[in-house]
N, CA, C and O atoms as a DFTB+ gen file, in Angstrom:
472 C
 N C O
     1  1       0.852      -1.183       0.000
     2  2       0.000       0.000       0.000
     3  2       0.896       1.243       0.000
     4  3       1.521       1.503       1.027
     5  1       0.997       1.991      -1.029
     6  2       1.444       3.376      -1.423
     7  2       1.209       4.501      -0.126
     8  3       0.029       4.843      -0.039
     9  1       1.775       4.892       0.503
    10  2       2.523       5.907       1.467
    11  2       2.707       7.595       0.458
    12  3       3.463       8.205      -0.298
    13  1       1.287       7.674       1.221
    14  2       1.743       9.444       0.354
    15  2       1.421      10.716       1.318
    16  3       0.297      11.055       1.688
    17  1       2.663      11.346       1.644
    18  2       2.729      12.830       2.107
    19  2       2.831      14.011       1.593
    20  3       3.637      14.477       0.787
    21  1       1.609      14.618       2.331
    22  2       1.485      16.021       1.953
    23  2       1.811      16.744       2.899
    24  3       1.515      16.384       4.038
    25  1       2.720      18.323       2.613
    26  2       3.036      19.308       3.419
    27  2       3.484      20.566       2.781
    28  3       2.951      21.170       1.850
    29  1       4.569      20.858       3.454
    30  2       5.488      21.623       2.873
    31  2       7.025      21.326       3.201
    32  3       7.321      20.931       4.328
    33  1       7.812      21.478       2.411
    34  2       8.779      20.813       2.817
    35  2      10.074      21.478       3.778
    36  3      10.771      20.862       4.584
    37  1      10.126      22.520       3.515
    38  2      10.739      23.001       5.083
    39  2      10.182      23.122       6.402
    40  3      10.861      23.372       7.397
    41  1       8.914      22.939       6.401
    42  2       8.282      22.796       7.534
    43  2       9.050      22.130       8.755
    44  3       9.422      20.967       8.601
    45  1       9.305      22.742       9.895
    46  2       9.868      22.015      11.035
    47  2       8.984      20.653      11.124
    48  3       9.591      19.592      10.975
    49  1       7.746      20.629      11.332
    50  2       7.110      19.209      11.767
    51  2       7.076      18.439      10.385
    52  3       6.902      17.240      10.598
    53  1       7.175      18.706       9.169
    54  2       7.168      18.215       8.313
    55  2       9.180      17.595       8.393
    56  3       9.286      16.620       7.648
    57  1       9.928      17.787       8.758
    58  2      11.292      17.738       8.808
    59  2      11.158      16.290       9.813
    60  3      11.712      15.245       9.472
    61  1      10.349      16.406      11.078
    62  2      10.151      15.224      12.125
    63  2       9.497      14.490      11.529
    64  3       9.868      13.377      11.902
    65  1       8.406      14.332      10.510
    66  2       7.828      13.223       9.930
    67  2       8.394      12.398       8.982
    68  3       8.090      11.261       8.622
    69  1       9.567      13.416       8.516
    70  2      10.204      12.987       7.228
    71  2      11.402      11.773       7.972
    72  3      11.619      10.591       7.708
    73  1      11.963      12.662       8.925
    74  2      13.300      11.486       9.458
    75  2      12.314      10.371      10.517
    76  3      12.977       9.355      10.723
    77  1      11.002      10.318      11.183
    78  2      10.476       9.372      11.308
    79  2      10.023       8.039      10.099
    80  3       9.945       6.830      10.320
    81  1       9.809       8.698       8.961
    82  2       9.421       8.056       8.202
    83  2      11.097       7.121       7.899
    84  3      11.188       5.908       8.084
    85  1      11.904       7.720       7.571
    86  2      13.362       7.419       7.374
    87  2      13.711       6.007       8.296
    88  3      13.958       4.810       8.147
    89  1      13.577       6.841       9.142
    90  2      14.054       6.187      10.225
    91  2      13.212       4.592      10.382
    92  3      13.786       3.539      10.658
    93  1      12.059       4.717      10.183
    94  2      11.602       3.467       9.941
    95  2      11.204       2.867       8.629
    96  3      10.198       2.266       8.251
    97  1      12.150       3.172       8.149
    98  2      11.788       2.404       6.407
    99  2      10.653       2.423       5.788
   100  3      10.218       1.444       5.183
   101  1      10.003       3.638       5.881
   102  2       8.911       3.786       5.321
   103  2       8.872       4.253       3.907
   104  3       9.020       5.469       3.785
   105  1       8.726       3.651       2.940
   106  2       8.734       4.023       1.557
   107  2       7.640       5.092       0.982
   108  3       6.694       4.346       0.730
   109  1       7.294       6.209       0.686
   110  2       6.491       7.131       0.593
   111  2       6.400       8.124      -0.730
   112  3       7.190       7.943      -1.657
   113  1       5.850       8.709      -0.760
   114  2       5.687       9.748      -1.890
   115  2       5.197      11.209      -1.739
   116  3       4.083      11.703      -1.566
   117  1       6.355      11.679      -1.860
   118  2       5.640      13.669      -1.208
   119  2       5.540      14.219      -2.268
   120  3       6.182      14.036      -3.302
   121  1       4.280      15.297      -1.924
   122  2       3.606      16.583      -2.563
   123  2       3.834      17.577      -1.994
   124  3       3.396      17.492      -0.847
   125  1       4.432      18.771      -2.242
   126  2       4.922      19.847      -1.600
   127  2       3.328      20.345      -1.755
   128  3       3.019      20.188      -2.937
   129  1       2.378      20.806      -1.104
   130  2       0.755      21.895      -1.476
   131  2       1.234      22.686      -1.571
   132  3       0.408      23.430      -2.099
   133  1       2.641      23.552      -1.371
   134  2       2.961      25.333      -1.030
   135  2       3.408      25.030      -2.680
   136  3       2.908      26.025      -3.204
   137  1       3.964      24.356      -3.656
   138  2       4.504      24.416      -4.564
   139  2       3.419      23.717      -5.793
   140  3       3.333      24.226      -6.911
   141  1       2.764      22.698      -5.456
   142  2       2.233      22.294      -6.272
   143  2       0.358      22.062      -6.209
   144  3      -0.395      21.391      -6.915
   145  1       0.130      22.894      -5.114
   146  2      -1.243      23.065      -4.687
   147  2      -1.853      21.989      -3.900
   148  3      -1.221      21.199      -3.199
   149  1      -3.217      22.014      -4.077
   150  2      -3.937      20.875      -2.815
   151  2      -4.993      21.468      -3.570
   152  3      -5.057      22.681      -3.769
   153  1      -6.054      20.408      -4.113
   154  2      -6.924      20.922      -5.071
   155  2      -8.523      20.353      -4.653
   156  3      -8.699      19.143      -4.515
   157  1      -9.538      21.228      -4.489
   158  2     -10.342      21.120      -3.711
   159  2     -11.176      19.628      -3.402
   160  3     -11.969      19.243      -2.543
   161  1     -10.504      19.017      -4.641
   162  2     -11.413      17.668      -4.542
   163  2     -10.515      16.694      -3.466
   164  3     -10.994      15.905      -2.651
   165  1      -8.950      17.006      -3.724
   166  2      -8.212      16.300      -2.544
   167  2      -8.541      16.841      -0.869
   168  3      -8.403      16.156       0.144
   169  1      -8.974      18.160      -0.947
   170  2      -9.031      18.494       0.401
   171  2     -10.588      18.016       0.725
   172  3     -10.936      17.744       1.874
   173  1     -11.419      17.948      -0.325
   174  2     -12.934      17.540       0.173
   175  2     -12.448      16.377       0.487
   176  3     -12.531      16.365       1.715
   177  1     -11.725      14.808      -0.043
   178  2     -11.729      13.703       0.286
   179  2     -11.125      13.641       1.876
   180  3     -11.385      12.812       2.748
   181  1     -10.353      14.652       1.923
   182  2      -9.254      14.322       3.242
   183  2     -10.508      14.852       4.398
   184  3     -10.762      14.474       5.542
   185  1     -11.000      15.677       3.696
   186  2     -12.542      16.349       5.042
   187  2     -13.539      15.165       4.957
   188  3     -13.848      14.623       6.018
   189  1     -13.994      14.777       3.965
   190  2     -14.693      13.359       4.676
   191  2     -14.097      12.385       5.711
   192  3     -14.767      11.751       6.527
   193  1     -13.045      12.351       5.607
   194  2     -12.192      11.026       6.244
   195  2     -12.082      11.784       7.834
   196  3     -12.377      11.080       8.800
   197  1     -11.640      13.270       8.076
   198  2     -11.566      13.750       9.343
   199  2     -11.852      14.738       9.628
   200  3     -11.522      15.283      10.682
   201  1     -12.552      15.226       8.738
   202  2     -13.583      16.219       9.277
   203  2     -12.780      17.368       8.675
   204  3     -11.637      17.122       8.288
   205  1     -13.351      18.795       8.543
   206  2     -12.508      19.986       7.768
   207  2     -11.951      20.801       8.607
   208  3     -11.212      21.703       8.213
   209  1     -12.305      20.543      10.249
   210  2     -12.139      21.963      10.539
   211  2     -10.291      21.127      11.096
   212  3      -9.331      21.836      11.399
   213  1     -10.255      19.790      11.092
   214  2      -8.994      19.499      11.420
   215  2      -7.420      19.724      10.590
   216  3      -6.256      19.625      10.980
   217  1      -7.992      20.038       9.389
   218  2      -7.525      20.444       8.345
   219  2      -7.111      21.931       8.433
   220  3      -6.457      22.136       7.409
   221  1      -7.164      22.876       9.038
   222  2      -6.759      24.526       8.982
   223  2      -5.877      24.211      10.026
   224  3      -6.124      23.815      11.166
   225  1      -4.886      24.430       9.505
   226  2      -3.723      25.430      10.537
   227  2      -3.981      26.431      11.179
   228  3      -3.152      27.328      11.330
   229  1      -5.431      26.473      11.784
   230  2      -5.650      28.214      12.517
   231  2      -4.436      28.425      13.182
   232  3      -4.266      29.631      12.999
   233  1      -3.426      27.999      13.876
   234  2      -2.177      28.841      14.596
   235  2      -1.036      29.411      13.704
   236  3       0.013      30.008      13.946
   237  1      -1.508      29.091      12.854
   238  2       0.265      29.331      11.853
   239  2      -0.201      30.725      11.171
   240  3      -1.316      31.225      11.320
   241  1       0.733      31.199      10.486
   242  2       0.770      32.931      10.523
   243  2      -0.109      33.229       9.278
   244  3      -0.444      34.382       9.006
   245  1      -0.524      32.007       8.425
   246  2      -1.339      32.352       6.879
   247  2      -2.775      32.223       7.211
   248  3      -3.676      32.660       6.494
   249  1      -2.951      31.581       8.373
   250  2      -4.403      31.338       8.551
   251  2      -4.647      32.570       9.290
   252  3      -5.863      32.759       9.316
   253  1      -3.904      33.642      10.004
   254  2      -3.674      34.672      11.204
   255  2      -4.282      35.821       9.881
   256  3      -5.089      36.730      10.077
   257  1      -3.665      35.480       8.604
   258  2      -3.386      36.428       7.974
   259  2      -4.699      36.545       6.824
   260  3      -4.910      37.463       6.031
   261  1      -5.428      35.375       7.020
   262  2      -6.892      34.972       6.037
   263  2      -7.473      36.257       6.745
   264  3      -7.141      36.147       7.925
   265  1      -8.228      37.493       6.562
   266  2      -8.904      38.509       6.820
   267  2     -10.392      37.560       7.196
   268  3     -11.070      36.761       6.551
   269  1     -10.457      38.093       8.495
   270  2     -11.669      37.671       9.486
   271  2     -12.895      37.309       8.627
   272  3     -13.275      36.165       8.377
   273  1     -13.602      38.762       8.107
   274  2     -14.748      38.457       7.372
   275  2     -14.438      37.293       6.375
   276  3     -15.506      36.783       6.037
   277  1     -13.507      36.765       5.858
   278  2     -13.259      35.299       4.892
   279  2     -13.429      33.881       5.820
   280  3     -13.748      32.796       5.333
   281  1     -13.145      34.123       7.267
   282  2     -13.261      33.011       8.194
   283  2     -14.600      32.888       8.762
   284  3     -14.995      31.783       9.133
   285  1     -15.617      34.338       8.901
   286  2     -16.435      34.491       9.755
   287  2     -17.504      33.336       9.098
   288  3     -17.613      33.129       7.889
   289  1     -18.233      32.663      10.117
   290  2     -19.221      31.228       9.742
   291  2     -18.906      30.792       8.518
   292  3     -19.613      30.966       7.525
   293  1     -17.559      30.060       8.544
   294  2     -16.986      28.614       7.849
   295  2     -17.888      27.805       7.828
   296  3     -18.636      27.655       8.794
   297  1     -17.981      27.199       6.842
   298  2     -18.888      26.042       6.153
   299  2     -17.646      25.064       5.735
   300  3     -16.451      25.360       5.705
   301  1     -18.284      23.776       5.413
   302  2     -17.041      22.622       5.019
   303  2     -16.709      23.611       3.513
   304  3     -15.569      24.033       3.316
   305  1     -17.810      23.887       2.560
   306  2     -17.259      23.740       1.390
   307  2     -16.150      26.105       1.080
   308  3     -15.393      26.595       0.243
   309  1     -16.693      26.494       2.091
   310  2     -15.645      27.704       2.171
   311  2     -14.086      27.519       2.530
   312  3     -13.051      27.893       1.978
   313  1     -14.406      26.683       3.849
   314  2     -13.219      26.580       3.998
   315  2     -12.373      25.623       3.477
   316  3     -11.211      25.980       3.672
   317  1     -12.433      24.644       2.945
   318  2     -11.719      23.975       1.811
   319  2     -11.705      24.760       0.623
   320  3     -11.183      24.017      -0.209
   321  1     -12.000      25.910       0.037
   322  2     -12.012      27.340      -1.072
   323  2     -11.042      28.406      -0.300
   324  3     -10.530      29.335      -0.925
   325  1     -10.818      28.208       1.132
   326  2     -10.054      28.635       1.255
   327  2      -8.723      27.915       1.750
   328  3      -7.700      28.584       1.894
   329  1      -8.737      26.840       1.955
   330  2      -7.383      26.282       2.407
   331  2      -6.583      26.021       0.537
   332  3      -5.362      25.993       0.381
   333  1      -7.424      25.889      -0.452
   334  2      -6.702      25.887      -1.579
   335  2      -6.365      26.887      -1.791
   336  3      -5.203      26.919      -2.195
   337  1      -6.948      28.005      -1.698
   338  2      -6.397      29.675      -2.257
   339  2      -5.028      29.540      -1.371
   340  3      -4.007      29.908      -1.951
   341  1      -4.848      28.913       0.356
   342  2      -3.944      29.791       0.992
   343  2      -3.409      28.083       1.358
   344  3      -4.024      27.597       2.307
   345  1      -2.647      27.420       0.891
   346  2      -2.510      26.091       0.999
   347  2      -1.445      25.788       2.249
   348  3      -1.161      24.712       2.775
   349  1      -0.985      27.064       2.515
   350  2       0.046      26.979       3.479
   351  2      -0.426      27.001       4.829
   352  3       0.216      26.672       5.827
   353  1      -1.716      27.457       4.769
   354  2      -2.687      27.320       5.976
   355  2      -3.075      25.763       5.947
   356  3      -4.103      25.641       6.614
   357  1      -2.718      24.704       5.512
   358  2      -3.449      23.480       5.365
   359  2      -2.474      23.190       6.812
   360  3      -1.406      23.781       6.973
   361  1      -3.003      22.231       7.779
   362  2      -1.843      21.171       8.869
   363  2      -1.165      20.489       7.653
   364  3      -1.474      20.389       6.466
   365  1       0.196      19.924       8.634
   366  2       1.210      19.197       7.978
   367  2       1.946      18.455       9.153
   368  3       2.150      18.806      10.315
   369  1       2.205      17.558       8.612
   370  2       1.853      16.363       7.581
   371  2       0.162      16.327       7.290
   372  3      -0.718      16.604       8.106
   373  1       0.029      15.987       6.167
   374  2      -1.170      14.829       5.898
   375  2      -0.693      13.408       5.150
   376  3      -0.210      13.568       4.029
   377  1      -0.762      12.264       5.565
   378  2      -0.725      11.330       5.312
   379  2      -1.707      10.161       4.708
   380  3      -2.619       9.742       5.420
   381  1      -1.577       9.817       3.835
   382  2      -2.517       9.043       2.988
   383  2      -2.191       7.416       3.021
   384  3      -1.265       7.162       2.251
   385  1      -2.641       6.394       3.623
   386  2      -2.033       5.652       3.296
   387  2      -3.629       4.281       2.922
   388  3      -4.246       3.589       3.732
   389  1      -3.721       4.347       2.034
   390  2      -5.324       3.861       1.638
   391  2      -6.382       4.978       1.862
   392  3      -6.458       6.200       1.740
   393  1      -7.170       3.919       2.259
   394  2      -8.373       5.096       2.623
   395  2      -7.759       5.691       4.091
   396  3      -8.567       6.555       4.431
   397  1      -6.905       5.624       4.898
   398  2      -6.715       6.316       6.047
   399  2      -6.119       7.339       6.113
   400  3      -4.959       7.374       5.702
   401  1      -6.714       8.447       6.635
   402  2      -6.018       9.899       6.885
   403  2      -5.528       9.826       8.065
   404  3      -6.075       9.292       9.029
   405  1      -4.020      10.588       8.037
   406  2      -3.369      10.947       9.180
   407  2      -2.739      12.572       9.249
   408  3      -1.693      12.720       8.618
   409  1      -3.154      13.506       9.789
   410  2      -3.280      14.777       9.806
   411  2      -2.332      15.292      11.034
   412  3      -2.473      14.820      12.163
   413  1      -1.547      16.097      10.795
   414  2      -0.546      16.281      11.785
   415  2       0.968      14.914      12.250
   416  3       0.856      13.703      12.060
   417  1       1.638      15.286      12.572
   418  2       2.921      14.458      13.166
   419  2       2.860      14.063      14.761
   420  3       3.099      14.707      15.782
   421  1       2.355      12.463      14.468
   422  2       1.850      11.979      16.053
   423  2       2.919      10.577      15.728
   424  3       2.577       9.653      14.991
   425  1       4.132      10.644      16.374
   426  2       5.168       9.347      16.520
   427  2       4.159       8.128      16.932
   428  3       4.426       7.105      16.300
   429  1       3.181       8.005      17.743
   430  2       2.862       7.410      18.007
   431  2       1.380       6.532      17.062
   432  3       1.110       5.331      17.090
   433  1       0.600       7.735      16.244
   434  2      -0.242       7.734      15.099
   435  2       0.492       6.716      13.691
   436  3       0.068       5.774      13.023
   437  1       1.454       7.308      13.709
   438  2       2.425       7.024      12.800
   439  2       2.485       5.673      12.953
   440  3       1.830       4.883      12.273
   441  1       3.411       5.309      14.009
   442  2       3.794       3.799      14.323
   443  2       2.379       3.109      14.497
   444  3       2.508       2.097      13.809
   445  1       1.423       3.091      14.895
   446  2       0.113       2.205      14.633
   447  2      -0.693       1.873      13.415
   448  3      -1.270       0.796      13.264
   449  1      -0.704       3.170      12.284
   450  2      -1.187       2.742      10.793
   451  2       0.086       2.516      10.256
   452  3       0.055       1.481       9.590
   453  1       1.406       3.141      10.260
   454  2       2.277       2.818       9.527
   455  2       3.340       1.800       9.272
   456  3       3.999       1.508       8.274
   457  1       3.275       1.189      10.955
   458  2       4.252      -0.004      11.027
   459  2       3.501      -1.293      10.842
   460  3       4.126      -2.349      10.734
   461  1       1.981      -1.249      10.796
   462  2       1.452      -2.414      10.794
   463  2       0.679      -3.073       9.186
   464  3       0.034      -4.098       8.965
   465  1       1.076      -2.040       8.377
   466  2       0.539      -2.236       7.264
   467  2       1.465      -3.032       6.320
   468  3       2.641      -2.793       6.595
   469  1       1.344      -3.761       5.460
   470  2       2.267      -4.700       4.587
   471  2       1.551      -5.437       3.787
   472  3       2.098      -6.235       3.026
C-alpha cells in the first residue's frame, strides 16, 4: 500500500515526519501543497475522512493572515475554497495511506497505521 505525504517541505514538523518516516523504512511519496497546490477535490476527500475543521492550521501565521470576514461562519465547502487559495494554511503532515487519513505528526499515530501495514 502506497505511502503518500502532503506538506510543505521546510516545515519544522514536516522535517520530524520525514526522518520518522526514514528512520523506519517507510517508503512514501511527497507533494509539496505550497509548490504544487492541494486541489479542492483532494481536500474535500481528506474532510470526509476527518472532518474539515482538522484540516486549517488556525495557529500558523497564513491562517492569522486569512482577513476575518473570509473566516467568519466557515462552512465545510468555504473553507476547503479557502485552504486551496492559501494552501500553506493546510496542517502538515497529511498522510494518505489507503483510505486512512493521518493529519498532523503523532510518533505514536504514525507507528500504529504505519508499522502495521504490509
Amino acid at each position: 500500500m502506497k505511502v503518500r505525504v502532503y506538506g510543505i517541505r521546510n516545515c519544522d514538523t514536516m522535517k520530524k515526519a520525514f526522518a520518522w518516516l526514514e528512520q523506519h523504512g517507510v517508503d512514501y511519496e511527497f507533494h509539496d501543497y505550497k509548490r504544487e497546490g492541494a486541489s479542492v477535490d483532494r481536500l474535500a476527500a481528506w474532510s470526509k475522512a476527518v472532518g474539515w475543521e482538522k484540516l486549517a492550521n488556525t495557529r500558523g501565521p497564513t491562517w492569522r493572515k486569512i482577513p476575518e470576514a473570509d473566516k467568519a461562519g466557515l462552512d465545510e465547502r468555504r473553507a476547503l475554497a479557502l485552504l486551496a487559495a492559501n494552501p500553506s494554511a493546510i496542517r502538515r503532515p497529511i498522510v494518505e495511506v489507503g483510505q486512512q487519513v493521518l493529519v498532523g505528526f503523532d510518533a505514536v499515530g504514525f507507528a500504529r497505521v504505519l508499522q502495521r501495514r504490509g
